[in-house]
C-alpha positions in Angstrom: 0.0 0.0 0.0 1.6 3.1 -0.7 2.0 5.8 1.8 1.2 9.1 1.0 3.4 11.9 0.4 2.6 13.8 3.2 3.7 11.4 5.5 7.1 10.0 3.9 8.0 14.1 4.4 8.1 13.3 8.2 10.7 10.6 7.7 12.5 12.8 4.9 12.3 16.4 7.0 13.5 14.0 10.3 16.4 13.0 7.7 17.0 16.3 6.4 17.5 17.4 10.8 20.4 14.8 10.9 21.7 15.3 7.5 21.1 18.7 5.7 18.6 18.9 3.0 18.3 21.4 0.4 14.7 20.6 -0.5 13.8 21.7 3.0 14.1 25.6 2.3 12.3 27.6 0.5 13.4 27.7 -3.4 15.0 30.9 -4.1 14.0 32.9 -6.9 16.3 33.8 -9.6 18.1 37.1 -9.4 16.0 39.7 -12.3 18.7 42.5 -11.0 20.1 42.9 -14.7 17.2 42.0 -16.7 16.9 44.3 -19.8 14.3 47.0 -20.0 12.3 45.3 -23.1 13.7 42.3 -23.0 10.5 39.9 -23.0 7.6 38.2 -24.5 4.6 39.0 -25.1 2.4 36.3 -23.8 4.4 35.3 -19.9 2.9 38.4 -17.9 1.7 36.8 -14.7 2.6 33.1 -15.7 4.2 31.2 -12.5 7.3 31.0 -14.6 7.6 34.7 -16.3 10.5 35.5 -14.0 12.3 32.1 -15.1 11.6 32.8 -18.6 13.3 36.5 -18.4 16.0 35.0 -16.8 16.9 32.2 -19.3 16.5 35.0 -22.0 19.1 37.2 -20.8 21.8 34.3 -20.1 21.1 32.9 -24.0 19.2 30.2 -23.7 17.0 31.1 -25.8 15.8 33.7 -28.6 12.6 35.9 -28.5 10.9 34.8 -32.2 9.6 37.3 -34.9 6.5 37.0 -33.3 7.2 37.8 -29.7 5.8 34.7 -28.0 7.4 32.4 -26.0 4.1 29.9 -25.4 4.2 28.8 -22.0 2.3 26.3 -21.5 2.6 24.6 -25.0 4.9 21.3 -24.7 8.7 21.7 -25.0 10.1 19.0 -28.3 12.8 17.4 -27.3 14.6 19.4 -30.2 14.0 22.3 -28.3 15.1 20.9 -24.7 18.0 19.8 -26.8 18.8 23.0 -28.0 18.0 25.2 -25.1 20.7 22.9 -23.5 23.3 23.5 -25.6 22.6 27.0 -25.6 22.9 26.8 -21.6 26.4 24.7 -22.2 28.0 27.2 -24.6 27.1 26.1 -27.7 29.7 23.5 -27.8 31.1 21.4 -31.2 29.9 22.8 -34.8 27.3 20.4 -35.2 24.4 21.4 -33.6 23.0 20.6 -30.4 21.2 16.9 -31.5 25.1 16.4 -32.8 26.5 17.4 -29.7 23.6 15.6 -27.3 24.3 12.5 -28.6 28.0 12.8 -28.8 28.0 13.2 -24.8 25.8 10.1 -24.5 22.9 12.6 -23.3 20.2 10.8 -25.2 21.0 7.3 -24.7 17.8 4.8 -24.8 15.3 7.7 -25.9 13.9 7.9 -29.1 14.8 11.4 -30.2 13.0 13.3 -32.3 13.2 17.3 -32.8 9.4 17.6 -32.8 8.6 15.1 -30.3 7.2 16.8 -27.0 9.1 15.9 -24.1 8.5 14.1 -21.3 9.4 14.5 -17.7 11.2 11.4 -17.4 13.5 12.1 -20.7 14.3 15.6 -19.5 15.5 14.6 -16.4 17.6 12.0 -18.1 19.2 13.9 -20.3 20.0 16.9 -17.6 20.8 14.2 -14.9 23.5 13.0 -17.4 24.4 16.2 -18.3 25.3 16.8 -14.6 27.7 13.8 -15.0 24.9 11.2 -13.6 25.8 12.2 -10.1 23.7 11.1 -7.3 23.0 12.8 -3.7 20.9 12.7 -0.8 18.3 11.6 -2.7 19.7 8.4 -3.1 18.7 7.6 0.0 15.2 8.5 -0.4 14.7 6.1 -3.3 12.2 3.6 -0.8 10.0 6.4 0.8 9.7 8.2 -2.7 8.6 4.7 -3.9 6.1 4.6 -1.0 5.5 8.4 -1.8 4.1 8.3 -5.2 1.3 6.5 -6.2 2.3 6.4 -10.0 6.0 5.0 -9.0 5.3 1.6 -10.4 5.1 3.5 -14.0 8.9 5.0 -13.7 10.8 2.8 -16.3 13.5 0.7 -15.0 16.6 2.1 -14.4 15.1 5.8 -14.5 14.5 6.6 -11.0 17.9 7.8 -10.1 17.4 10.8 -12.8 13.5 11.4 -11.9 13.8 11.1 -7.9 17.3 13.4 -8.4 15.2 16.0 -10.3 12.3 15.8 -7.9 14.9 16.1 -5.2 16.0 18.9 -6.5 13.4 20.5 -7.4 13.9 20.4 -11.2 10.4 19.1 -11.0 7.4 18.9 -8.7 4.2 16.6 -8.0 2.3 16.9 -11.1 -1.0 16.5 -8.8 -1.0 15.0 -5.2 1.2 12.0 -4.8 2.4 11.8 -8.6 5.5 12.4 -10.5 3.9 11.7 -13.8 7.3 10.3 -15.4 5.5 10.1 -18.7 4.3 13.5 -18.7 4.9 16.4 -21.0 7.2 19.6 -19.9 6.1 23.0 -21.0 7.7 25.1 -22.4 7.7 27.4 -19.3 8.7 24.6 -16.9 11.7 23.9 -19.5 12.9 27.7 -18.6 12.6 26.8 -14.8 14.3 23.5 -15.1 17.4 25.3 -17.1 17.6 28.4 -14.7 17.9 26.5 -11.5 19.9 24.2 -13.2 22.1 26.7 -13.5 21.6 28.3 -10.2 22.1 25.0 -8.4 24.6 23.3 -10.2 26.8 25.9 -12.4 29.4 27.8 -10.7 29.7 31.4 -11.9 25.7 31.6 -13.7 25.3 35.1 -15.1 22.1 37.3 -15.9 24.8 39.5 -17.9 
């Protein structure tokens, strides 16, 4: 029977009292300081991500299209997850970002397409890789997060390591109560949260200039 999620967090914040635990603060949000006047879409005001958005704009990970929207809450392709990636690694090689993905093993066992919407499972796979497929505290957790989420039995084998690492970092929240929807799609607005934290979290020296 699984238990819910509100009670695994006893055993994880009694955890987090003996060890340390990131996840147990607040999540800080990113630093708008140097954001350019202008500098936006047209289409984020008041969206729960605008402020992530703005932020991956002004460190290049992205471009603003002839058009001026950046489209939220439409479904990120894995091209673009892909790309927006290699934009936040610097653009490496001179064979584009698919080129370079696969190159560094990032897309290993996923069927990649550029127009294929991504799902929460692949992107955490890819940026869990990316990060050099380095485990933490959450590795620890793997049993009550197993308990915790009522849709664990559908994480594919071998991916909980990248989704419970996400999760524990929050690269990714509970979709609804108790579920971690691995097969669900990321928007394009959480795809601009992921990548700013990411770099917040795990990229020494991250610049809004």
């Amino acid at each position: 029977m699984k238990v819910r999620l509100g009670h695994a967090l006893f055993y994880l914040m009694a955890l987090c009292l003996f060890a340390g635990c990131g996840n147990a603060a607040p999540v800080p949000l990113p630093d708008t300081s140097a954001l350019s006047a202008g500098a936006e879409f047209s289409d984020i005001a008041g969206h729960p991500s605008e402020l992530y958005i703005l932020v991956g704009l002004q460190r290049g990970l992205y471009g603003v299209p002839s058009d001026g929207k950046f489209l939220p809450d439409v479904p990120a392709t894995q091209g673009e997850f892909i790309s927006t990636l290699w934009n936040l690694a610097g653009r490496p090689g001179g064979n584009g970002a698919a080129a370079w993905a696969d190159a560094q093993n990032l897309l290993e066992g996923i069927s990649f397409s550029d127009d294929t919407p991504i799902t929460r499972q692949d992107a955490m796979e890819i940026l869990f890789r990316y990060n050099g497929s380095l485990s933490g505290m959450e590795s620890m957790l793997t049993g009550i997060y197993d308990d915790a989420f009522l849709d664990s039995d559908q994480i594919p084998a071998g991916g909980k390591p990248a989704l419970y690492w996400g999760f524990y970092n929050v690269l990714i929240r509970e979709t609804e109560p108790d579920k971690i929807a691995p097969s669900g799609t990321v928007s394009r607005g959480d795809m601009a949260e992921m990548m700013v934290r990411y770099m917040d979290d795990f990229q020494s020296g991250a610049s809004d200039t």
